[in-house]
NUKEDREN-658632 format. One record per residue (C-alpha): x, y, z; residue in three letters. Coordinates in steps of 0.5 Angstrom, whole numbers, padded with zeros to 4 digits, always signed. Example, Ala and Ser with C-alpha at 12.3 -4.5 7.8 and 13.67 -1.06 7.14 Angstrom:
// NUKEDREN-658632
+0025-0009+0016ala;+0027-0002+0014ser;
***
This chain:
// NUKEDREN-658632
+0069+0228+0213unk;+0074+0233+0210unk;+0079+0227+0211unk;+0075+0223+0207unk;+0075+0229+0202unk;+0083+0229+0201unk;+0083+0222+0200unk;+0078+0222+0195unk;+0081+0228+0191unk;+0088+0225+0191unk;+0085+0218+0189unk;+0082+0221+0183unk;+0089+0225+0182unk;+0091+0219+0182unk;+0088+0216+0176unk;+0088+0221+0172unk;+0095+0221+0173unk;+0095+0213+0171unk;+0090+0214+0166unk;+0095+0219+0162unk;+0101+0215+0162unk;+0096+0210+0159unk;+0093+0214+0154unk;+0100+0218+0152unk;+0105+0212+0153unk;+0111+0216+0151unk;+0119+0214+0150unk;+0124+0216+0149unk;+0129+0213+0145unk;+0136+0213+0143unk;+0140+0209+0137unk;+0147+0210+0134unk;+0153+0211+0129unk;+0159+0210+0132unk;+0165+0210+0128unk;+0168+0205+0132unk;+0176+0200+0129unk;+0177+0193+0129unk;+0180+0190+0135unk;+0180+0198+0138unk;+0177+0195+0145unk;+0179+0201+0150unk;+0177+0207+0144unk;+0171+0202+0142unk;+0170+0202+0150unk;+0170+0208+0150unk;+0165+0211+0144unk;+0160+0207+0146unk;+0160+0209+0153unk;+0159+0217+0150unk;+0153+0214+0147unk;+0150+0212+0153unk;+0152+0218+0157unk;+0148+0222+0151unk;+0142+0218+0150unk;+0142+0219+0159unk;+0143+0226+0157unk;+0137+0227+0152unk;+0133+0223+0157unk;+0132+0217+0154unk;+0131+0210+0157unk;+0133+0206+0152unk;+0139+0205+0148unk;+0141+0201+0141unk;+0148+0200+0138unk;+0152+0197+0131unk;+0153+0189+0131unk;+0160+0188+0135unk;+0161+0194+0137unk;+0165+0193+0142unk;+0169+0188+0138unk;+0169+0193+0132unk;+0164+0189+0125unk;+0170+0188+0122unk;+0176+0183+0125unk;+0175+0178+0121unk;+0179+0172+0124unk;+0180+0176+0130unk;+0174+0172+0132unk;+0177+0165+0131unk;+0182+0168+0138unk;+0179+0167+0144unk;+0183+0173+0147unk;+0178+0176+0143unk;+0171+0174+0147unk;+0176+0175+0153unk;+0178+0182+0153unk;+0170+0184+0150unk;+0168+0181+0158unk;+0173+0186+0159unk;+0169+0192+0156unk;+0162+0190+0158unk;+0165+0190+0165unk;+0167+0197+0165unk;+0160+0198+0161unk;+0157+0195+0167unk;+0163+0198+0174unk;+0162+0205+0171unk;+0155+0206+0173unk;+0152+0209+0165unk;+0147+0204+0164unk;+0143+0206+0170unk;+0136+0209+0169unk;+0137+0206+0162unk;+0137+0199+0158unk;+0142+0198+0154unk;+0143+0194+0148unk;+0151+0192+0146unk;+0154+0188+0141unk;+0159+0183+0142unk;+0163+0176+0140unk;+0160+0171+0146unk;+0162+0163+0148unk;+0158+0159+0149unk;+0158+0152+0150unk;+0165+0153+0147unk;+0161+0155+0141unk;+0161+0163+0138unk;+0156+0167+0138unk;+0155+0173+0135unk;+0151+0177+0141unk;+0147+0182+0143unk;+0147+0184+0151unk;+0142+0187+0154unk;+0143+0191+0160unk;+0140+0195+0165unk;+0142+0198+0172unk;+0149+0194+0172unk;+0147+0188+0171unk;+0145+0184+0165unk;+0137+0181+0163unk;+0141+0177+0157unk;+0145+0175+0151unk;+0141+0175+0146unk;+0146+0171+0140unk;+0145+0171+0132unk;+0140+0166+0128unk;+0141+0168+0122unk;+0147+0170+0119unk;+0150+0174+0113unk;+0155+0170+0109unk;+0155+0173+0102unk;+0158+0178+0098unk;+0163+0182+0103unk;+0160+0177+0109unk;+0163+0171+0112unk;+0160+0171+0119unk;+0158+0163+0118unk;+0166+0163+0118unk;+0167+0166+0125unk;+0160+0165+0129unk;+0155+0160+0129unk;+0147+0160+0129unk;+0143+0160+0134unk;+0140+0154+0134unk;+0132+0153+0133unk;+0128+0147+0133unk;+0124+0148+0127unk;+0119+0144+0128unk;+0117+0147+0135unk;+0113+0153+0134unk;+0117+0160+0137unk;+0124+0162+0138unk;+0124+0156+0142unk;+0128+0155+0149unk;+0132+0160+0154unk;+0138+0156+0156unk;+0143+0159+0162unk;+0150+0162+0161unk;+0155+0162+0166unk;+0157+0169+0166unk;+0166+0170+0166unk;+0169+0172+0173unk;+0171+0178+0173unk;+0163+0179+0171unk;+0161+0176+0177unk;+0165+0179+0181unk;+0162+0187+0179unk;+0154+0184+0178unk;+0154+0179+0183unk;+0151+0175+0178unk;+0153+0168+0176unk;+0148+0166+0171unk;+0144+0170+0165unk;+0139+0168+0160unk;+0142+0166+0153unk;+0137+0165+0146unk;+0131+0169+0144unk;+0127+0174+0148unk;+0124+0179+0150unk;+0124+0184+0155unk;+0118+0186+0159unk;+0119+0192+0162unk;+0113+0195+0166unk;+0110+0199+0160unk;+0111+0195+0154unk;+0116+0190+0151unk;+0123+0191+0147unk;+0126+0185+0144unk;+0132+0185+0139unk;+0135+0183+0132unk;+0141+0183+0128unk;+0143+0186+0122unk;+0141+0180+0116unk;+0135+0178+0121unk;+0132+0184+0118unk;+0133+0182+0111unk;+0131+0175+0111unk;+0124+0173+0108unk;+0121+0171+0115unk;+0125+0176+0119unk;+0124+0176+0127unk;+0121+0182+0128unk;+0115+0179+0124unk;+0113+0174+0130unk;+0116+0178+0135unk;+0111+0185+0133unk;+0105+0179+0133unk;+0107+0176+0139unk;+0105+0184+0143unk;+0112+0187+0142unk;+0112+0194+0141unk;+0120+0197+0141unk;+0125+0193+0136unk;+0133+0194+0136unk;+0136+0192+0130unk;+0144+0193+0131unk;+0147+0193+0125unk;+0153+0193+0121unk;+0152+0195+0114unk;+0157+0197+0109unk;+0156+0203+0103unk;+0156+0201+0097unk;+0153+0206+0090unk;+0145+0206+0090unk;+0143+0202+0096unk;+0140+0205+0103unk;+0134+0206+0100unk;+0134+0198+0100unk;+0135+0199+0107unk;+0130+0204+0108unk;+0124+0200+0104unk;+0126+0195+0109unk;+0126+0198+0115unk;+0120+0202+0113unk;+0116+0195+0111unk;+0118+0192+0119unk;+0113+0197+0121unk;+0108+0199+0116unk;+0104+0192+0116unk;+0106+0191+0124unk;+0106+0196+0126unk;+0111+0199+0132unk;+0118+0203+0134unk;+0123+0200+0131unk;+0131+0202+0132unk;+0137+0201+0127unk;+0144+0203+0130unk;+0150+0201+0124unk;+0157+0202+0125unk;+0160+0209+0121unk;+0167+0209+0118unk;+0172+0205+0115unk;+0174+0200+0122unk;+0180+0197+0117unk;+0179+0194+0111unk;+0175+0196+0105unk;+0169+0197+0107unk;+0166+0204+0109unk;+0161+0203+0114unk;+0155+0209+0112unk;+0150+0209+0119unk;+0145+0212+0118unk;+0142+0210+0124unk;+0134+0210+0124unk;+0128+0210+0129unk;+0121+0208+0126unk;+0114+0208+0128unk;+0108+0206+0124unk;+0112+0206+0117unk;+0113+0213+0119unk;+0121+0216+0120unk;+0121+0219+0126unk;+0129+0221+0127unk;+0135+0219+0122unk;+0142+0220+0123unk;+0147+0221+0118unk;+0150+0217+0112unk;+0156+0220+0111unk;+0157+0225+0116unk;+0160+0229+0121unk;+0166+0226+0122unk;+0164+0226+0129unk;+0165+0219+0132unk;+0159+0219+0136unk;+0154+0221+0134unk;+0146+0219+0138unk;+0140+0219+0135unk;+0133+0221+0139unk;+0127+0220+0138unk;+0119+0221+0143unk;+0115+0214+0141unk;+0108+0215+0143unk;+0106+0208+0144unk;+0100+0209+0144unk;+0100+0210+0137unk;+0102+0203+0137unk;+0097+0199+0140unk;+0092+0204+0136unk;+0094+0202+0130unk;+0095+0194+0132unk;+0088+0193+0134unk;+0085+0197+0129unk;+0088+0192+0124unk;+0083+0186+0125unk;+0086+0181+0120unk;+0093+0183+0123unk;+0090+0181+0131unk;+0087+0174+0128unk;+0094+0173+0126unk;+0096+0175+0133unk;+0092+0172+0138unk;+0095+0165+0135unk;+0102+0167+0135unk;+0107+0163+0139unk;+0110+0167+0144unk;+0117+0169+0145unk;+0121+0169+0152unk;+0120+0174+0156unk;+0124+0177+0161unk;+0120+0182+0166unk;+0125+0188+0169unk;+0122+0193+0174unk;+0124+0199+0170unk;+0120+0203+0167unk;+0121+0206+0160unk;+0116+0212+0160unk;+0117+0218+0164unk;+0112+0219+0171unk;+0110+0225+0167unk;+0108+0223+0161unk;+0105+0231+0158unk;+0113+0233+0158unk;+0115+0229+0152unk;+0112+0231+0145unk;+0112+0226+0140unk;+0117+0227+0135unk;+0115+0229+0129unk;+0114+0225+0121unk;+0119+0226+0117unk;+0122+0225+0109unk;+0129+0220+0109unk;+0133+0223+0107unk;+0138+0219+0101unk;+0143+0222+0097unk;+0145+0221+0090unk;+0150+0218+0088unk;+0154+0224+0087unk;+0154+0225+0094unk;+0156+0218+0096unk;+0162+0218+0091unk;+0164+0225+0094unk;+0163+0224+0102unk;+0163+0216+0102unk;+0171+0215+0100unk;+0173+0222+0103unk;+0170+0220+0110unk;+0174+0212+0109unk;+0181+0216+0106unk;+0180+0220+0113unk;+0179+0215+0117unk;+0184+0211+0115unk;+0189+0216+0114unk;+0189+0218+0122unk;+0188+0211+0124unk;+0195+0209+0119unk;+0200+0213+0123unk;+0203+0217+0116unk;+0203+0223+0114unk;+0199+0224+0108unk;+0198+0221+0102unk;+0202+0222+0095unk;+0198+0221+0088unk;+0201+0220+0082unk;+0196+0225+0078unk;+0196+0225+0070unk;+0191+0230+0069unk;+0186+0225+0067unk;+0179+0223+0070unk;+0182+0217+0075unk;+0187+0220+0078unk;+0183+0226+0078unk;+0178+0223+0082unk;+0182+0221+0088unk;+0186+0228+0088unk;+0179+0231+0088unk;+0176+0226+0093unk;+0182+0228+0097unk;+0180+0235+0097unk;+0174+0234+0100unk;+0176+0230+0106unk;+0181+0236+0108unk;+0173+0241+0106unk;+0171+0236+0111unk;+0176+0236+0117unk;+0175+0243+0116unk;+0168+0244+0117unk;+0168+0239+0123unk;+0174+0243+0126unk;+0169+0248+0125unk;+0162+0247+0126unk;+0163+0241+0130unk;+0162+0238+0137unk;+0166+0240+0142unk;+0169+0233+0143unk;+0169+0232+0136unk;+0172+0238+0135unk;+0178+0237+0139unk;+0179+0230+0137unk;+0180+0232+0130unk;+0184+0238+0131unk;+0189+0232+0136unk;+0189+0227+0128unk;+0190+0233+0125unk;+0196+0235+0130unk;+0198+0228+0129unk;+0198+0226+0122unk;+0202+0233+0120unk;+0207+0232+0127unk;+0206+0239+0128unk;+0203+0240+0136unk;+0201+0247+0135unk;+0198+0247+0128unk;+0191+0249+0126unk;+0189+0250+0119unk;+0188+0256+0116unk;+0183+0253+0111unk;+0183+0248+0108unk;+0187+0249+0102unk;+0192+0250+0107unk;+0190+0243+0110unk;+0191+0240+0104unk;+0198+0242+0103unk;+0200+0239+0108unk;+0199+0232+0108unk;+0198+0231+0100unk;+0203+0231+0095unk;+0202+0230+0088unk;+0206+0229+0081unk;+0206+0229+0075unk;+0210+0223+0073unk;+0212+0225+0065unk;+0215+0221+0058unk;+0216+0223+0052unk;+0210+0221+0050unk;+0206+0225+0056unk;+0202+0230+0053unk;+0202+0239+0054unk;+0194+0239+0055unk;+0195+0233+0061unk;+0201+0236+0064unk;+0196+0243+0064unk;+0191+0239+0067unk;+0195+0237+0074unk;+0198+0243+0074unk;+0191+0247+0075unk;+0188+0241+0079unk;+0193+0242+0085unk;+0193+0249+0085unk;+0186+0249+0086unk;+0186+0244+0091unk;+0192+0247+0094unk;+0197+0240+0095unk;+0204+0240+0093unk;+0205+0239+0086unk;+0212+0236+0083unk;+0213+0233+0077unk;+0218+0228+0075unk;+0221+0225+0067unk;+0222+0217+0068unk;+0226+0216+0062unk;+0231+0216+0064unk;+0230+0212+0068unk;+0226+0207+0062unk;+0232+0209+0059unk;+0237+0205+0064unk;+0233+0199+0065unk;+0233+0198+0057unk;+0240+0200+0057unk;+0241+0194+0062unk;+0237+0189+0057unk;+0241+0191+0052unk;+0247+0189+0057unk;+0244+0182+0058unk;+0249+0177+0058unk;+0246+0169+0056unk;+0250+0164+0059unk;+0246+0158+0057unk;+0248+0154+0050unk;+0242+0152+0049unk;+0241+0158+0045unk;+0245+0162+0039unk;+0248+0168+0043unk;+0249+0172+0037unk;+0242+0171+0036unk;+0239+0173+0042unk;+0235+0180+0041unk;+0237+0186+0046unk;+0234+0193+0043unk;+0226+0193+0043unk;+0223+0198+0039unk;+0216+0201+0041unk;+0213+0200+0033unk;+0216+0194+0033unk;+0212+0187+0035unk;+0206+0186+0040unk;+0211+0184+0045unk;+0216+0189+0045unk;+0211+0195+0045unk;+0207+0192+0051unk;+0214+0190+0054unk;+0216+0198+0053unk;+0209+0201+0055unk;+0209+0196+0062unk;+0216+0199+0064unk;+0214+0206+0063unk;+0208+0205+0068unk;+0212+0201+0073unk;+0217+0206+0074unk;+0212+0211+0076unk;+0210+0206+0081unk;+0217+0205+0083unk;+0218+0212+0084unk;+0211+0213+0088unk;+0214+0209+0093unk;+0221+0213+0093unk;+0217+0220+0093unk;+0212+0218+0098unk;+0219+0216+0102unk;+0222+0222+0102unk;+0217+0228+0101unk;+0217+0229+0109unk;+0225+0230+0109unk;+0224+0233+0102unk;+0221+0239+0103unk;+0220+0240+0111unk;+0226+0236+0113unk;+0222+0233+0117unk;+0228+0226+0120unk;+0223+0223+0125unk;+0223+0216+0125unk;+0216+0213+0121unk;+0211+0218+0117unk;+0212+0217+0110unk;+0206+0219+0106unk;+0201+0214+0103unk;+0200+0212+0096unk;+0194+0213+0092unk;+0192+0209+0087unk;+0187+0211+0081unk;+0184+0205+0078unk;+0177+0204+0077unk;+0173+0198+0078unk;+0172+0198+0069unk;+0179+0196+0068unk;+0180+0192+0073unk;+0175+0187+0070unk;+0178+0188+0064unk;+0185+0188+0066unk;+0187+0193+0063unk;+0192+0196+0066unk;+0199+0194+0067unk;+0201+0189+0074unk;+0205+0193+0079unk;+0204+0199+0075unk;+0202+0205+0079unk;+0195+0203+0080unk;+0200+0198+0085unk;+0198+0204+0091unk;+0197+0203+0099unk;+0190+0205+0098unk;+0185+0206+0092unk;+0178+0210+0093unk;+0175+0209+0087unk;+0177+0202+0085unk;+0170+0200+0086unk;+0167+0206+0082unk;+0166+0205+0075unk;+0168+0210+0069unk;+0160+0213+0068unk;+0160+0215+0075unk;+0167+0218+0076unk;+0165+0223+0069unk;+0159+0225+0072unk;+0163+0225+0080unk;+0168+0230+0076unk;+0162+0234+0072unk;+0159+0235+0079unk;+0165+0236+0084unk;+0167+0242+0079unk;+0161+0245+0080unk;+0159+0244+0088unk;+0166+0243+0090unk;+0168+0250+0087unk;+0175+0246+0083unk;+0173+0248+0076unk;+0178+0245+0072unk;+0174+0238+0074unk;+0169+0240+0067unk;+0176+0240+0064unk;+0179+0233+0065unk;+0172+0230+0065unk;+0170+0233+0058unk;+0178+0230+0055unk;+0178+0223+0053unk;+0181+0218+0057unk;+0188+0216+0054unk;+0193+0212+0057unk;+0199+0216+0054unk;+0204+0211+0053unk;+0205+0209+0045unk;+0205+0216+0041unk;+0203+0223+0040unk;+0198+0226+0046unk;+0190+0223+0044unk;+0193+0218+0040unk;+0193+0212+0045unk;+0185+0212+0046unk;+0183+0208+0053unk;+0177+0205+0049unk;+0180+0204+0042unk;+0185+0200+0046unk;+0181+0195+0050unk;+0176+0195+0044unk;+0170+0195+0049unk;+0168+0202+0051unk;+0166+0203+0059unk;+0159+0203+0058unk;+0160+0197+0056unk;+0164+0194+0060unk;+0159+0196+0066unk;+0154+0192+0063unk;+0158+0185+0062unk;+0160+0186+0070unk;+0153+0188+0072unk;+0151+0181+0068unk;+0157+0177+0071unk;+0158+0179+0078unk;+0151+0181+0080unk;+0146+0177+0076unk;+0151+0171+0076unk;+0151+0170+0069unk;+0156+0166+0065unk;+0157+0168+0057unk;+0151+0165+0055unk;+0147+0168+0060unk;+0151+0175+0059unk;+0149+0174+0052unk;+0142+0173+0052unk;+0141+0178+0057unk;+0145+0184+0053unk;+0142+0182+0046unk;+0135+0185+0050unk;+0140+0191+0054unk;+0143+0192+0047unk;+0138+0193+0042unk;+0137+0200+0042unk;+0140+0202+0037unk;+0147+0203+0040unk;+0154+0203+0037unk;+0158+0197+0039unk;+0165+0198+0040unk;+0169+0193+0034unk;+0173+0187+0037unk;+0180+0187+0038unk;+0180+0181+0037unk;+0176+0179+0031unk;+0177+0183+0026unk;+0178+0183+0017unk;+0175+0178+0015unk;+0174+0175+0021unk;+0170+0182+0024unk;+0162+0180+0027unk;+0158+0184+0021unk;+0151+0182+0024unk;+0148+0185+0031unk;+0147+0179+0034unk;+0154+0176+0032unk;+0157+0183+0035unk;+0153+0181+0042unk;+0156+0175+0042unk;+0163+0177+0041unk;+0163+0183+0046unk;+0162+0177+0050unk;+0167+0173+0048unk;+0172+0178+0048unk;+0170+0180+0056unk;+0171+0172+0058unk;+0176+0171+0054unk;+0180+0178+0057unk;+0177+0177+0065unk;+0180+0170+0065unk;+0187+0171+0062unk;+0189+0178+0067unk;+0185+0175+0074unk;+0192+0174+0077unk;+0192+0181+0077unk;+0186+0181+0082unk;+0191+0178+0086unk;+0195+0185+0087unk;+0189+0189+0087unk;+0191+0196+0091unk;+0185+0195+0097unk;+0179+0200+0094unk;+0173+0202+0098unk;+0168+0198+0096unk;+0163+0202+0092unk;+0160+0197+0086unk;+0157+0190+0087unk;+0161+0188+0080unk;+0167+0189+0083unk;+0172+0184+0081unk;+0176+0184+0088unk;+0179+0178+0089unk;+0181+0179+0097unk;+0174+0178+0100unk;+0168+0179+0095unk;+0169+0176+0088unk;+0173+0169+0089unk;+0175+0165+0083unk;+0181+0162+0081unk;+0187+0166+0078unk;+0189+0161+0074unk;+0182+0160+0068unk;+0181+0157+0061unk;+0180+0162+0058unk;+0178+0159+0052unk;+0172+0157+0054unk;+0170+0151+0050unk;+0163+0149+0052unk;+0161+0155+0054unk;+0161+0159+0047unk;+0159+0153+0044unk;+0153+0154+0046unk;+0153+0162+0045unk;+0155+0160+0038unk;+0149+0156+0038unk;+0144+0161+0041unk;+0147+0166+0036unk;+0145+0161+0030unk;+0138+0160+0033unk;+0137+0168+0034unk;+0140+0170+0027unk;+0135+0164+0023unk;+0129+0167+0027unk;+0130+0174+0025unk;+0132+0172+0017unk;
***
């Protein structure tokens, strides 16, 4: 019948419809960098909601966040409060009652309690309701991280296979209240939607030897969301490429890695670089450094059938796989793939994109000055600027920020386009202000000064001059010796009470070609007054030069200290490296010589080649050049590159350095004479100039670490940085001496030498 008919033409339809969807498999997917703020909950909220509602917008059925994005990576003893896991509820709550997640499963990091026990958790929702919490099992606690601090381990009995078992968690209140749910489950698992099944890790998991989503791919998951919080530093995202390009390349499947973006409110920039892989192929890639756009959303169309090909046909990997322990699985009635699967076209492979240092150090530290600027509530930023390679880093760091904001005011999102123009209007307290440029941005909110003495050079003095004019700031200089001249004055006036000593004895007039003592007594009162009159100017400028007499708005000082001399301690305590801020306190000294050469040539400021061509001089003793950095420490910065490197990231004592940098060193190379054996006593024999180097190195860390105490909060770009706050801790009170220890250097340096004679 022709009834019959149309029933069997629509049944094959039917099929061929069904078929297709099998054989395509299409989905598509979202992750993402959100520059999100420590404790910001309602602005946090907020960003991660815009992520959500772009993902919908691009058709994405799926979406990934940062680790604690509602919370922000970095409230460090926030989370031993718990306000603060009561007022995540509260922003998961909003997530849920705004109706975003419709249509769409959502991936959330948060703090989570549990059993009186805190959590670090990822929450999956969809359709406003939540599938589960899916909390840590492996934490990061090295380097800058101490989860193991705030959060515990999600506990797995080893000696049972799998992830081991769910358990119920009770849902607070006012989550009830807007889910109708009273309980979700909490532990490993997977979710299985109609199509296929995702499941999740978390930041360190995937940097672990046997990381979750080794089992998870075996056991038939085919997505797998990675929400991290990965900070910068100089030289590392191709780790975290190989690494997650590795998840996929043996196992096959999609993976997505979101990351925090930012500086959240400490000296960690958070660089993104949000990714979507599939097969060991990039498919999408955010950006590292850039824009400045708080929200950016990766997208990506993954064929999963690509997937399943690619498993099946890896027979070794199968074997494996079909004895796998299987993960929990949570089923959803909810569909990843479009009813029409020929609408979506898979994205296509793609290069990652790594940049070099050079643009690291030029968009990394620029982008952390901004966030933190806008999130301070000040004005701007004053700079000390002596005209040489430190200082003019930070002013050039500076500059590009204002090239940046610009160029985001300009090309930007038009969300992201009007929040910058709301910070810019806020930092300059101007509500109708729109920068012409952005020289013209720069002279607004950077102030610099060249802070002379009598023993400040023409050719540095020239040098800051020429720099400011090129990048726009407000330049002003200053002499401080009036201002020494007062404080030896007042020495000189000193009356001694006691009559435990010969007043008439009692030395008031410290000359600078005097003893050791007095000379580096005069030396430190010259950069202190410079850090005292940084902070007075810093103070004033606003009301100086606009006559600006609002209540707050002062200007932040910047520091201009590199990661090289704070190793060493050379530098003076609470002189003019004693700052807000430094951007380039983790940066060493070859990097910002080349970071000059290159920002001169690509950033159109070039009197750069000027100052990185100068030899570093600290211009406190003598006449100009005559005080030389690296005659004066008595170690030369390539050198002390090297003995951080061995110290702080292989973790090498003195006889470890030693025995690695004899190899590193003996290339021929000049070794730097000590400042402290010297005459007769001077190492004549390489070997011996080695071991020296060493000691002196020891020696000079150990008896300045107090003043890691004091060090200006610098954003964290070398892994050798002596930072005492957080990344490197040791005690500031050493034995410099180190008795045992180069003993057995000396002996080390007897033996080396005898089998070489």
């Amino acid at each position: 019948s022709s009834t019959g008919g149309k029933e069997a033409i629509e049944t094959a339809r039917s099929t061929r419809k069904h078929t297709l969807a099998s054989m395509a498999a299409l989905v598509k997917v979202a992750t993402c960098n959100l520059n999100q703020w420590a404790m910001d909950f309602w602005n946090n909220l907020e960003r991660i909601k815009e992520s959500i509602k772009e993902a919908k917008r691009q058709g994405c059925t799926f979406r990934t966040g940062p680790e604690l994005e509602i919370t922000g990576y970095g409230c460090e003893d926030f989370f031993l409060e718990h306000d603060t896991f009561l007022h995540s509820w509260e922003s998961l709550a909003d997530i849920l009652k705004s109706g975003v997640t419709e249509g769409i499963l959502c991936d959330i990091g948060m703090p989570v309690m549990h059993r009186n026990v805190s959590y670090n958790c990822r929450v999956v929702l969809l359709n406003s309701k939540i599938i589960g919490v899916r909390p840590k099992y492996l934490l990061a606690n090295d380097g800058n991280y101490r989860e193991l601090r705030y959060f515990t381990p999600w506990w797995i009995d080893p000696s049972s296979s799998g992830f081991g078992e769910v358990e119920d968690y009770f849902l607070p209140t006012r989550v009830q209240e807007v889910t109708g749910q009273v309980k979700v489950p909490i532990g490993i698992f997977a979710v299985s939607a109609l199509d296929t099944v995702v499941s999740f890790e978390t930041c360190e998991e995937l940097f672990t030897p046997q990381s979750p989503h080794i089992a998870l791919s075996a056991d038939g998951v085919e997505i797998i969301a990675n929400g991290s919080g990965s900070h910068t530093s100089l030289r590392r995202l191709d780790k975290r490429i190989d690494l997650v390009k590795g998840a996929t390349s043996k196992a096959g499947g999609v993976y997505l890695y979101a990351n925090q973006k930012g500086c959240d409110g400490g000296r960690l920039y958070y660089d993104g670089c949000a990714m979507i892989w599939v097969n060991g192929s990039l498919v999408a890639q955010g950006s590292q450094f850039g824009p400045l756009d708080e929200v950016e959303v990766t997208v990506a169309t993954v064929n999963l059938s690509d997937v399943r090909s690619f498993r099946s046909n890896f027979i070794a990997r199968s074997h494996q796989a079909s004895s796998t322990p299987s993960v929990h699985r949570i089923e959803v009635d909810f569909r990843l793939g479009p009813s029409n699967p020929l609408a979506l076209k898979p994205s296509p492979a793609m290069t990652p994109k790594i940049h070099d240092p050079m643009e690291e150090i030029a968009y990394g530290p620029s982008a952390w000055l901004w966030d933190y600027l806008r999130r301070s509530g000040q004005r701007g930023y004053f700079l000390p600027l002596s005209g040489g390679a430190d200082s003019s880093s930070t002013a050039t760091m500076v500059a590009i920020m204002c090239q940046r904001v610009v160029e985001e005011l300009n090309s930007g999102s038009e969300r992201s386009k009007a929040q910058t123009l709301a910070d810019i209007r806020k930092i300059t307290k101007r509500p109708e202000y729109t920068p012409a440029d952005w020289k013209d941005l720069c002279g607004r909110i950077f102030v610099t000064c060249y802070m002379a003495s009598k023993y400040s050079g023409d050719e540095t003095r020239e040098r800051a001059r020429l720099l400011a004019e090129e990048i726009g700031a407000i330049h002003t200089s200053i002499l401080i010796d009036d201002i020494t001249s007062a404080v030896q004055s007042t020495f000189q006036n000193v009356v001694v009470h006691s009559d435990k000593i010969s007043k008439e004895a009692v030395k008031t007039n410290p000359q600078m070609d005097g003893s050791w003592m007095e000379n580096i007594a005069l030396q430190n009162i010259q950069a202190r007054s410079r850090m005292v009159m940084s902070y007075f100017m810093a103070q004033l400028m606003p009301w100086a030069t606009e006559g600006d007499d609002t209540k707050g708005g002062a200007l932040l000082v910047l520091g201009s200290a590199n990661v090289d001399e704070a190793l060493r301690g050379y530098y003076t305590k609470y002189d003019c490296s004693a700052a807000d801020i430094n951007p380039i306190g983790g940066i060493n000294k070859r990097d910002l010589k080349a970071f000059l050469e290159w920002a001169g040539k690509n950033k159109g400021i070039s009197v750069l080649q000027r100052v990185a061509d100068a030899k570093p001089s600290a211009e406190l003793t003598g006449a100009e050049g005559a005080q030389l950095d690296e005659e004066d420490m008595g170690m030369s910065y390539d050198e002390l590159g090297d003995l951080g490197y061995c110290r702080k990231i292989m973790k090498c004592g003195p006889l470890s350095t030693y025995l690695k940098l004899r190899n590193t060193w003996s290339d021929g190379r000049r070794i730097t004479p000590s400042k402290r054996a010297t005459g007769d006593k001077a190492p004549k024999l390489f070997e011996e100039q080695v071991a020296q180097k060493v000691k002196d190195f020891y020696f000079y860390n150990a008896i300045n670490r107090h003043k890691m105490t004091t060090l200006t909060p610098s954003y964290h770009a070398e892994n050798y940085s002596p930072d005492d706050n957080r990344f490197d801790l040791r005690p500031f009170l050493q034995c410099a001496t180190f008795d045992a220890q180069f003993a057995a250097l000396d002996a080390a340096v007897a033996q080396a030498s005898a089998s070489s004679s």
